[in-house]
C-alpha positions in Angstrom: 31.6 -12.7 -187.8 31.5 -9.5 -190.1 27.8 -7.5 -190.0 26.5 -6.0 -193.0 23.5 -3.5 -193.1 21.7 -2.6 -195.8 19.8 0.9 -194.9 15.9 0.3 -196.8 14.0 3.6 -197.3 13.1 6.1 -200.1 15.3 9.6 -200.3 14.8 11.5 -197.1 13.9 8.9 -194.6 17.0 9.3 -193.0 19.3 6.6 -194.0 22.6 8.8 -193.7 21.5 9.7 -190.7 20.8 6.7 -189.1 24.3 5.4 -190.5 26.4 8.0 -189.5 25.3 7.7 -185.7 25.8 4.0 -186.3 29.3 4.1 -187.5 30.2 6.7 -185.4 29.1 4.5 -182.3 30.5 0.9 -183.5 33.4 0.1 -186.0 31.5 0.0 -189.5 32.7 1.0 -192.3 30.0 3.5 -194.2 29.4 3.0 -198.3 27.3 5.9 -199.9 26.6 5.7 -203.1 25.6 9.4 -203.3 28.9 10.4 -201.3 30.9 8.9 -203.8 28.4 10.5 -206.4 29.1 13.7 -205.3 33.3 13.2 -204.9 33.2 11.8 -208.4 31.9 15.1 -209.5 28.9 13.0 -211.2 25.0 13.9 -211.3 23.3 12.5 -208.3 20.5 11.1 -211.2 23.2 10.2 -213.5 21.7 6.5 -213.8 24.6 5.1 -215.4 27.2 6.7 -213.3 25.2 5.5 -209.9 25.2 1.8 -211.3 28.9 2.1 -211.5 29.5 3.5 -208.4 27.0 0.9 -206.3 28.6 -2.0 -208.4 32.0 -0.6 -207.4 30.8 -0.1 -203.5 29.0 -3.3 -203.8 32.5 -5.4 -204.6 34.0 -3.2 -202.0 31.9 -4.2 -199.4 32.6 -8.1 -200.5 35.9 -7.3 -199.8 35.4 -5.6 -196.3 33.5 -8.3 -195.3 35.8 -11.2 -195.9 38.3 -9.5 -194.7 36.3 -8.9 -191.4 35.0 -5.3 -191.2 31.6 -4.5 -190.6 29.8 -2.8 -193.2 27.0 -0.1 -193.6 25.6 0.3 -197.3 23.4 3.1 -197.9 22.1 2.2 -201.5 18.4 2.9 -200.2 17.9 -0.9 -201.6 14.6 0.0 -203.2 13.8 -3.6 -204.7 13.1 -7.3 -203.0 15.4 -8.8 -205.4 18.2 -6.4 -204.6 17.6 -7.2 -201.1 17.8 -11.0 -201.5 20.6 -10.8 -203.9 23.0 -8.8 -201.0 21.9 -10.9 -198.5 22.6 -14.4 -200.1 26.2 -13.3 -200.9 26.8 -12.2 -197.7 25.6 -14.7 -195.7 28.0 -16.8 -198.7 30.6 -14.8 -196.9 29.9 -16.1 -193.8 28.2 -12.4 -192.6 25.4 -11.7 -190.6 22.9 -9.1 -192.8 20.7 -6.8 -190.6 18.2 -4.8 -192.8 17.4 -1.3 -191.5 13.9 -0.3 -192.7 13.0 3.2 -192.6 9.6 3.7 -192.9 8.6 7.3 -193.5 5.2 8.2 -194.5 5.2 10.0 -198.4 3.8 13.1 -197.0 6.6 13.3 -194.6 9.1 13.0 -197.1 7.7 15.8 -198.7 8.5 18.1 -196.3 11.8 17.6 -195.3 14.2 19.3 -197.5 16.3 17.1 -199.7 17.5 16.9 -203.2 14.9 15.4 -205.0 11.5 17.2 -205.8 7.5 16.1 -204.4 7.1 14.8 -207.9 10.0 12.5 -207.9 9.1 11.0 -204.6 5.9 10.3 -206.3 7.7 8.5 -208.9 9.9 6.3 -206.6 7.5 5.8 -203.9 5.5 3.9 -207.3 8.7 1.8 -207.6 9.5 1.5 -204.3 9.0 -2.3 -202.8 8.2 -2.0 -199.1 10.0 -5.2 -197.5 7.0 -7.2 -195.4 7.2 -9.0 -191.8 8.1 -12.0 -193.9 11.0 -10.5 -195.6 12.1 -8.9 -192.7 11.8 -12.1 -190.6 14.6 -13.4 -193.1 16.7 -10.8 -191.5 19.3 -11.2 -189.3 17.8 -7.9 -186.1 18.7 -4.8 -186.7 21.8 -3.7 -185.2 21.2 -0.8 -182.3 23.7 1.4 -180.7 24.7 0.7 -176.8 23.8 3.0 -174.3 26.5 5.7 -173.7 28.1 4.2 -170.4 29.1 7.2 -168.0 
């Protein structure tokens, strides 16, 4: 049964991070918008350009999936609605769908060094839609890396 997870947080929390070590430690396949972004040679805040891309990653992960391979989406999946959308159609495809939450307090944010300024986190922490213990519960658990076995 293919895994998909869907890595939750605002810019900064460390969803790369987290999916890097993850894919590095289990056979996932990685999707980051913002990777691709940046290969395309578009604008990180090109809004029309990113809704390409995560359309195009979100069809290539449809594919992954029914053909077996885990998959790791880093598309920071801001909103409860795009949350419930990627979950219904992968559970369709007969995947499980962990949801990995990164909950980073705004002020922290702030201070690591990323691409986007204190006044845009501002700005998407407004738009931001925390997932709650009942959205979470709908979940499949969130997928952890073994213990590295001498």
């Amino acid at each position: 049964m293919p895994r998909l997870i869907l890595m939750c947080g605002l810019p900064g929390a460390g969803k790369t991070t987290q999916a890097k070590a993850l894919a590095a430690a289990l056979p996932f396949a990685r999707l980051s918008p913002d990777e691709w972004l940046t290969a395309l040679g578009f604008d990180l805040f090109d809004a029309a350009a990113r809704d390409r891309v995560e359309q195009q990653l979100r069809r290539h992960a449809q594919d992954l999936l029914r053909a077996g391979v885990d998959v790791i989406l880093e598309n920071g999946f801001w909103g409860r609605t795009e949350r419930d959308r990627y979950r219904r159609t992968a559970r369709d495809l007969g995947a499980t769908v962990h949801l990995h939450y990164l909950d980073v307090p705004l002020d922290e944010l702030k201070r690591r060094r990323t691409v986007v300024t204190g006044a845009q986190l501002d700005e998407y922490a407004a738009l931001f839609e925390a997932p709650d213990a009942a959205e979470l519960a709908r979940f499949d658990p969130p997928v952890t890396v073994p213990p590295h076995q001498p």
